[in-house]
Backbone as CSV, one residue per row, in Angstrom:
resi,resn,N_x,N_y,N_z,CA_x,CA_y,CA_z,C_x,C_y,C_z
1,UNK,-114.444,-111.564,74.419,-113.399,-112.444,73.953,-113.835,-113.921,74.042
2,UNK,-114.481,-114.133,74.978,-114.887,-115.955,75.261,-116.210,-116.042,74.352
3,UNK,-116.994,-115.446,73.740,-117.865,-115.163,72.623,-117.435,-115.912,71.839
4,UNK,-116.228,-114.981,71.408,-115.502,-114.965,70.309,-115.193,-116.633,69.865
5,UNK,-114.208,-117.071,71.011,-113.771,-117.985,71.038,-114.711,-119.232,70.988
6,UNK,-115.747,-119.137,71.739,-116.968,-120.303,71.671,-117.740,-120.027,70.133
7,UNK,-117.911,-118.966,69.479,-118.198,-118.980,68.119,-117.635,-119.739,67.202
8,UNK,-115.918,-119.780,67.419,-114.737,-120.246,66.790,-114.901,-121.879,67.202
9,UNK,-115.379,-122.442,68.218,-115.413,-123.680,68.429,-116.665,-124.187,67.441
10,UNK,-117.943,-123.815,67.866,-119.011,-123.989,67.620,-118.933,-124.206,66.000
11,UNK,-118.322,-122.853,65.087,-117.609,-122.842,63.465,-117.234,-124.610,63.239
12,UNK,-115.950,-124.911,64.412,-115.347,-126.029,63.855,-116.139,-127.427,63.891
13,UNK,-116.977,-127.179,65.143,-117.877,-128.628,64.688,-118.932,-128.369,63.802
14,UNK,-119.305,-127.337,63.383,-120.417,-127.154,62.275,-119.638,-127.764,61.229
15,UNK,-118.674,-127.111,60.892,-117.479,-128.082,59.455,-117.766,-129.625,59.903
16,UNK,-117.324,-130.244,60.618,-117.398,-132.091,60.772,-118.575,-132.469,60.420
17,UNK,-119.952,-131.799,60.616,-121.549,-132.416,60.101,-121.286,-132.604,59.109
18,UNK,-121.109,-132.254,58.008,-121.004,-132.960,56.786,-119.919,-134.229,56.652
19,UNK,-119.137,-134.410,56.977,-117.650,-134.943,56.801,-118.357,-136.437,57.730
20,UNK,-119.184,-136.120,59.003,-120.048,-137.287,59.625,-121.162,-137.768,59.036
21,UNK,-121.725,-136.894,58.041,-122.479,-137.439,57.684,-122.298,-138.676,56.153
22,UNK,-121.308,-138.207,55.653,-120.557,-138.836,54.318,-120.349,-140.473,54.936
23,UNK,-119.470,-139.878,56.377,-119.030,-141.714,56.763,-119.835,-142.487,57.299
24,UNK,-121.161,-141.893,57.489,-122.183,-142.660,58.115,-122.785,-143.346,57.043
25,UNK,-123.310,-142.485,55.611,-123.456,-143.031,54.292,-122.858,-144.410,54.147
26,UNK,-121.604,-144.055,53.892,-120.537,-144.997,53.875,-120.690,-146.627,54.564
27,UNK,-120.893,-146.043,55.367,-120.771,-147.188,56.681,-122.310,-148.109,56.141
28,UNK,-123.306,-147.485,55.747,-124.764,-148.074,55.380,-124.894,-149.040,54.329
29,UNK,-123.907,-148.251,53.273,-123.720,-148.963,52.110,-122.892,-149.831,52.200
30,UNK,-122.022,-149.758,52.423,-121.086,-151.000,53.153,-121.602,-152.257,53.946
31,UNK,-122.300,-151.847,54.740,-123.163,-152.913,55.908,-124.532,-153.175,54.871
32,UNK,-124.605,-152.658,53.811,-125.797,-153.022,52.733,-125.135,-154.021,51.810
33,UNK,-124.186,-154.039,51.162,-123.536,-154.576,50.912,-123.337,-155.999,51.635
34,UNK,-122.367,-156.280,52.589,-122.080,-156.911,52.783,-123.274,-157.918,53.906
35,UNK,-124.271,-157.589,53.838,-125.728,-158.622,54.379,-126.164,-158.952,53.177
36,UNK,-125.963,-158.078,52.094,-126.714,-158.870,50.296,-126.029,-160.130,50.616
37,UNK,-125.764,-161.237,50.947,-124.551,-161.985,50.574,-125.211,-163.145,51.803
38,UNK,-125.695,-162.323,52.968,-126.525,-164.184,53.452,-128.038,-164.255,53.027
39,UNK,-128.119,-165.596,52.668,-129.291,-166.182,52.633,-130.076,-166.504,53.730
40,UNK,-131.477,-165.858,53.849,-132.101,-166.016,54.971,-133.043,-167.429,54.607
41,UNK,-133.336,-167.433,56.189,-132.964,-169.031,56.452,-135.105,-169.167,57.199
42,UNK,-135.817,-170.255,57.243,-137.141,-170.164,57.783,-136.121,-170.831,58.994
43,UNK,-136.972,-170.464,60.153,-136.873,-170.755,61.488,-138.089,-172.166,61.647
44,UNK,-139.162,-171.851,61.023,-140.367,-172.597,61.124,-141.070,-173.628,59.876
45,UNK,-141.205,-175.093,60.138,-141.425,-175.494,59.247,-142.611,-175.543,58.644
46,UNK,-143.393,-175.487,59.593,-145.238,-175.506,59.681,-145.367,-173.979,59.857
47,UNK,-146.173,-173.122,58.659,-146.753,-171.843,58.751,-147.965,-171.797,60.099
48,UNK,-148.435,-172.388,59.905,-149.636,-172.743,61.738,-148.904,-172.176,62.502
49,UNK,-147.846,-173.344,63.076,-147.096,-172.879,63.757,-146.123,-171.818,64.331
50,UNK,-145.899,-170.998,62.882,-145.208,-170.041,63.147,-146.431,-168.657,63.383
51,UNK,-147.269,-168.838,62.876,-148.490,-168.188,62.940,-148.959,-168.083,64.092
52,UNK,-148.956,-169.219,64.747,-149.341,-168.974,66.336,-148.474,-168.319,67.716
53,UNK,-146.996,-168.726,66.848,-145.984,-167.961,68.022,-146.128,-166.347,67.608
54,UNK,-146.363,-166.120,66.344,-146.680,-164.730,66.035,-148.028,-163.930,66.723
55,UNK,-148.959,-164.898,66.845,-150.154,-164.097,67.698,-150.004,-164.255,69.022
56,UNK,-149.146,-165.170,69.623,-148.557,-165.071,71.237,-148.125,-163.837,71.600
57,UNK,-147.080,-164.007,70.935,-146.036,-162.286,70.607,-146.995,-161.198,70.650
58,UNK,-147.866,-161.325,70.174,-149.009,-160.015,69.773,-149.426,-160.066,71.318
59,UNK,-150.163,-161.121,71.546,-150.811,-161.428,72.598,-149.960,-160.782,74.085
60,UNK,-148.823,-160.911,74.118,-148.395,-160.641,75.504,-147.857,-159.050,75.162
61,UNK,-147.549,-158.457,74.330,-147.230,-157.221,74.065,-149.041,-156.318,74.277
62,UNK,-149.736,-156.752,73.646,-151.470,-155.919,73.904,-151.555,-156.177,75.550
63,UNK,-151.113,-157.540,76.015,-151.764,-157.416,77.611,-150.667,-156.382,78.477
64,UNK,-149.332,-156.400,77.768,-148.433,-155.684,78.744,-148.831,-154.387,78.069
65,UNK,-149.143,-153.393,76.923,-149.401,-152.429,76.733,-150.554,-151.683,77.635
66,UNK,-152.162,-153.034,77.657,-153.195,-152.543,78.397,-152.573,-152.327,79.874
67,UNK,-152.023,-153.427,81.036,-151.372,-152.691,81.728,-150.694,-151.573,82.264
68,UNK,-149.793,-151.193,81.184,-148.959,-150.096,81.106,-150.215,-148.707,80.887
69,UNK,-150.894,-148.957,80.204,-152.110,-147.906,80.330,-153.091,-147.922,81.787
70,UNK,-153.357,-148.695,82.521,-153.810,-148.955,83.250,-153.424,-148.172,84.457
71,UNK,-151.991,-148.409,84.763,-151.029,-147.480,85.741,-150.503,-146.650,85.474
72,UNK,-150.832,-145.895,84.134,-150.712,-144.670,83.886,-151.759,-143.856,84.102
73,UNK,-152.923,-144.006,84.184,-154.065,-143.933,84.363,-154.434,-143.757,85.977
74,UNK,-153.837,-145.251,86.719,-153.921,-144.394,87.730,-152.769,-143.882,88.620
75,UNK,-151.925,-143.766,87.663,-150.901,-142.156,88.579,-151.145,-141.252,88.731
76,UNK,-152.380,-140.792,87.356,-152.474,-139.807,87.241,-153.368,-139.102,88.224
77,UNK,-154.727,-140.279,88.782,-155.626,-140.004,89.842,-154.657,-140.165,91.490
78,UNK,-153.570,-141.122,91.319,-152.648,-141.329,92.699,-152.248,-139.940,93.024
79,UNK,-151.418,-139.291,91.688,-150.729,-137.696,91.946,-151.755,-136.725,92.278
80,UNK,-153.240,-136.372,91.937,-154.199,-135.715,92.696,-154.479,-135.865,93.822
81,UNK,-154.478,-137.417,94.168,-154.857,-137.672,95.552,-153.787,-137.476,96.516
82,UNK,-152.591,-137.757,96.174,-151.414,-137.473,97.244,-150.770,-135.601,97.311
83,UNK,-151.333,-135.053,96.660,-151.036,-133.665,96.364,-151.616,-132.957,97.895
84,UNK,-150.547,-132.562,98.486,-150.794,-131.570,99.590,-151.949,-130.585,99.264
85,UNK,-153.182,-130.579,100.573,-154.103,-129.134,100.004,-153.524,-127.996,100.238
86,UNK,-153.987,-126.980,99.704,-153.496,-125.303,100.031,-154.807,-125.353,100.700
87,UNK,-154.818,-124.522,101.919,-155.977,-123.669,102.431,-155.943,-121.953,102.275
């Protein structure tokens, strides 16, 4: 009987996937819509300049990535070394 009944639930949200997916459409085209309508704007007047805050940006994302590899790297030798022996 509780089969039954969790089949009967499971039925009714399978029906709403479509019906969620229509208003999500909706919602895209709408929010597509209504950004056609500002004009984007330069932040930067000198291309140099904006060129260089762009390779900063690069710059501290590659050193925090190599990091992030670095101590992944060695967790992986930390978790061997801290691993209880079996005898």
């Amino acid at each position: 009987m509780e089969q039954q009944a969790n089949k009967t639930s499971g039925r009714k949200l399978v029906r709403w996937i479509p019906y969620a997916g229509i208003a999500a459409a909706i919602i895209v085209v709408v929010l597509a819509i209504g950004n056609k309508d500002r004009e984007l704007i330069d932040t930067f007047d000198d291309p140099a300049l904006a060129y260089a805050q762009v390779e900063d940006a690069f710059n501290q994302i590659s050193s925090k990535m190599a990091r992030g590899i670095e101590i992944a790297s060695e967790s992986d030798t930390t978790a061997k070394i801290n691993e209880p022996e079996t005898e």
